[in-house]
N, C-alpha and C positions, 0 to 999 in steps of 0.2 A: 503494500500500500504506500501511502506518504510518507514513510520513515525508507522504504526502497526509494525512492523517488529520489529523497534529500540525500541517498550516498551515491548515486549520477553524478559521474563529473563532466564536463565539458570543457575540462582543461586536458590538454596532450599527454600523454604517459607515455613510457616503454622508453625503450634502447633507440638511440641514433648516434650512426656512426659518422662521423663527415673526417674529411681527408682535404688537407692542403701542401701546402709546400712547406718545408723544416722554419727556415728564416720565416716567414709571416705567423706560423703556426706558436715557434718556442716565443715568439721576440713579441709579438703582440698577439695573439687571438689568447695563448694559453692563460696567461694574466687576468684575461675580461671572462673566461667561463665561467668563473665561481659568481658573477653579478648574473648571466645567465641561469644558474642553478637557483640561485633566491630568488628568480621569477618562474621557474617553470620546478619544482624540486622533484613532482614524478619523472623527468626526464633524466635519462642518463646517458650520459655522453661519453661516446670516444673519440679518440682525435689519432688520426694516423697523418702521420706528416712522410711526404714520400715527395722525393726533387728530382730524382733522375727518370722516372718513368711517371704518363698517366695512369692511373690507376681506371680500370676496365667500370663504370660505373652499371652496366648492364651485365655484367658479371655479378650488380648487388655485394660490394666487398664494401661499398658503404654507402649510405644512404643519397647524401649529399658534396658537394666538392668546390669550395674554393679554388678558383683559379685565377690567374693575371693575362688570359686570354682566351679567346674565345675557344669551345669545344667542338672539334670537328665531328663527331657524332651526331646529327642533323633532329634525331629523333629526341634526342634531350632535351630536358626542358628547361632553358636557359633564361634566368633574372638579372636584371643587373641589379648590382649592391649599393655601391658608391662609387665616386673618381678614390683614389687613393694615392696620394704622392709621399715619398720619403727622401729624406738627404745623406747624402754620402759625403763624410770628412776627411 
């Protein structure tokens, strides 16, 4: 009845795994997960960071994938995020 009802969530749960490159992943994404985590806490995240090869996304080895260029796999489904600039000293 109404007490099923009110343990419905409609917030996301489960595993996701996303995958980017070493540098963006260790040097900024990995830092900002845990503000991720305190908005979503059923979710749990993996992070695979991999720079010499793309990682086969239709292979399902991870959910999701940052990248710094566009994916030539045509059937993907492809968001843009933001511009992203950094400086080299």
């Amino acid at each position: 009845g109404l007490a099923c009802l009110n343990e419905m969530k409609d917030e996301p749960a489960g595993p996701l795994t996303l995958t980017t490159t070493t540098g963006f992943g260790s040097a900024w994404l990995s830092s900002r997960l845990h503000k991720f985590h305190d908005l979503h806490p059923e979710i749990e995240v993996t992070l695979l960071l991999i720079d010499n090869e793309e990682l086969d996304l239709r292979q399902r080895h991870a959910d999701c994938a940052i990248r710094f260029q566009h994916p030539e796999e045509p059937r993907l489904v492809r968001r843009f995020i933001d511009d992203f600039s950094y400086h080299i000293y």
